[in-house]
C-alpha positions as CSV (number, residue, x, y, z in Angstrom):
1,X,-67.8,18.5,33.6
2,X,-64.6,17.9,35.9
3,X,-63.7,14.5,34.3
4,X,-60.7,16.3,33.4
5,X,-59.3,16.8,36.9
6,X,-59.7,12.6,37.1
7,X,-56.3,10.6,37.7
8,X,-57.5,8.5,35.3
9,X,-58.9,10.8,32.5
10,X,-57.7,10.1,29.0
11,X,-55.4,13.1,28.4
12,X,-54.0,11.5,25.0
13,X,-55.4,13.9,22.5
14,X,-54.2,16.6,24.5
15,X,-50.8,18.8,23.9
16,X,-48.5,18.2,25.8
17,X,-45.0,20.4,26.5
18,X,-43.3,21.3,29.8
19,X,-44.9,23.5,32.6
20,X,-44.8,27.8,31.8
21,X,-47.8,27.2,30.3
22,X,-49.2,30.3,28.4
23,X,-48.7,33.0,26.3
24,X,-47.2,36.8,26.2
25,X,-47.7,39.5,23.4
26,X,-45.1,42.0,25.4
27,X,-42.6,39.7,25.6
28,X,-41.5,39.7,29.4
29,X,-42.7,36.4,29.9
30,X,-41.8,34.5,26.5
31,X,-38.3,33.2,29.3
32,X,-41.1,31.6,31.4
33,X,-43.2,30.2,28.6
34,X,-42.5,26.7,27.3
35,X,-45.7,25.6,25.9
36,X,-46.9,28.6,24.0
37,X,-50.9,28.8,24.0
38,X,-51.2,32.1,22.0
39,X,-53.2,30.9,19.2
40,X,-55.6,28.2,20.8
41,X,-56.2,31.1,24.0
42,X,-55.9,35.0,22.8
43,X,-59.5,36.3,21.4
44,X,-61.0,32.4,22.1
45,X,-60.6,31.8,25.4
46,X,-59.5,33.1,29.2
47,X,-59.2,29.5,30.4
48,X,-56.7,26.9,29.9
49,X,-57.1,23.3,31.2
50,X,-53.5,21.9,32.5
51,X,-52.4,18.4,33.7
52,X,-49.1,17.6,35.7
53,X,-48.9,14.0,36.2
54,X,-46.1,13.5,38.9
55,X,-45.0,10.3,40.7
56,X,-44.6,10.2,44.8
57,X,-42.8,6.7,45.7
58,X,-43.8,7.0,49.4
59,X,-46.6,9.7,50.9
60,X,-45.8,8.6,54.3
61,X,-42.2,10.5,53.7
62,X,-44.1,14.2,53.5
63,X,-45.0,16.1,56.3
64,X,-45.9,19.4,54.2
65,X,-47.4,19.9,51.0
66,X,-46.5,23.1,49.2
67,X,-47.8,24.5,45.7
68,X,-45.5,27.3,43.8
69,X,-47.2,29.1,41.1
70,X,-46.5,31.5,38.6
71,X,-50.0,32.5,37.6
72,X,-51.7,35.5,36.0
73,X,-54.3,35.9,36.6
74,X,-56.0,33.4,38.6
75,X,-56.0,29.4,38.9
76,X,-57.9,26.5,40.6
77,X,-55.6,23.4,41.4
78,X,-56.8,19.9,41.8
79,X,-54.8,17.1,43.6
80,X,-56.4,13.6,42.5
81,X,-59.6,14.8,41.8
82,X,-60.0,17.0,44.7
83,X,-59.9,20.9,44.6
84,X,-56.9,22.0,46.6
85,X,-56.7,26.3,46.6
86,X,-58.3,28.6,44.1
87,X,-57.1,32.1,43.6
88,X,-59.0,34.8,41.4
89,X,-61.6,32.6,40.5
90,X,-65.3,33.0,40.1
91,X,-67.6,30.3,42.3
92,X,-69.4,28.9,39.1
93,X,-66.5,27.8,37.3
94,X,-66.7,26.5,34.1
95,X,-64.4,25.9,30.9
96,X,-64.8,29.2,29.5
97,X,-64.4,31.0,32.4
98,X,-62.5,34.5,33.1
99,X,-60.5,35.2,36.4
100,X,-62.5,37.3,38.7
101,X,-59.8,40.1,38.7
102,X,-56.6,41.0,37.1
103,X,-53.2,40.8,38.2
104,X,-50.1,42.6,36.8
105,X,-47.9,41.3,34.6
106,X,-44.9,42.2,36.6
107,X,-46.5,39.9,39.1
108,X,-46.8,37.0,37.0
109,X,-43.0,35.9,36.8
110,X,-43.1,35.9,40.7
111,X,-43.2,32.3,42.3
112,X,-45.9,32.5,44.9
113,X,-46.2,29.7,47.6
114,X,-49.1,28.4,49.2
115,X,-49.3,25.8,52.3
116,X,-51.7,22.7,51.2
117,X,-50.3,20.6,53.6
118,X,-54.0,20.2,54.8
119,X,-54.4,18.2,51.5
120,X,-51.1,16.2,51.9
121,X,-53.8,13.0,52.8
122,X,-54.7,13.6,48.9
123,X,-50.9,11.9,48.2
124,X,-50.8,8.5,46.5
125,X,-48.1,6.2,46.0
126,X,-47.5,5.9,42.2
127,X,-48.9,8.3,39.9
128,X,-50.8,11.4,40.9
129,X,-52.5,14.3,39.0
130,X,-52.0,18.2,39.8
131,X,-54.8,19.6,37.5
132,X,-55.1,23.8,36.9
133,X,-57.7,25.1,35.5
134,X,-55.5,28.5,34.4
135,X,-57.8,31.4,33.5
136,X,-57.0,35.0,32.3
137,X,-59.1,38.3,33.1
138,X,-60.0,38.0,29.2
139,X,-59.7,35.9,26.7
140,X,-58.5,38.7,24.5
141,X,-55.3,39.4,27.4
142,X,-52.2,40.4,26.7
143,X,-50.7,37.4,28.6
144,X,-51.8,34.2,29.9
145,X,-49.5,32.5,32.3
146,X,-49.2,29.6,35.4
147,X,-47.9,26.5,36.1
């Protein structure tokens, strides 16, 4: 069920857009949103699979791994295949799954940073995959947001 978190899991049929990933029916996060999931998450579904290929040219350079995320209301992130942090999320996850609690929307715009320098071993030279497995506290929310 996590092929999807794979760096090399066909993600062709996909959509694709830039990161501010989600949706809002109030309108104070429409700035942050640049891939609008309104109509494929609101009254469907709570959860929304994401995949940010990135290239490193050298891992050896890094001495500290950070992850900023706008999120509401919770998130897992993968690194290559490998569950990095988690935040709001239930222990059984799976691809319907609702956040375990709600945040504010006034939180959501905020940029929160989280230390995985622990995982910084999870680096590879060339292409690597940050998968998010974005989830809302319901899949009939008023706003969906992360990444």
């Amino acid at each position: 069920e996590l092929e999807w978190i794979e760096q090399d899991f066909d993600d062709q049929p996909w959509t694709t857009g830039r990161t501010g990933i989600g949706f809002d029916t109030r309108g104070r996060l429409t700035p942050l949103v640049n891939l609008d999931l309104l109509d494929s998450m609101r009254g469907v579904n709570a959860s929304a699979y994401v995949r940010v290929p990135f290239q490193v040219e050298n891992p050896q350079t890094f001495d500290a791994l950070q992850l900023q995320m706008r999120y509401d209301d919770g998130f897992v992130a993968y690194l290559n295949g490998v569950e990095i942090l988690r935040r709001n999320a239930p222990d059984d996850l799976k691809w319907n799954s609702n956040a375990t609690e709600s945040r504010f929307t006034s939180q959501a715009p905020n940029v929160d940073e989280f230390d995985v320098s622990h995982h910084i071993n999870r680096l590879q030279a060339g292409d690597n995959i940050l998968a998010i497995h974005a989830l809302n506290r319901s899949r009939n929310g008023r706003a969906a947001g992360g990444v």
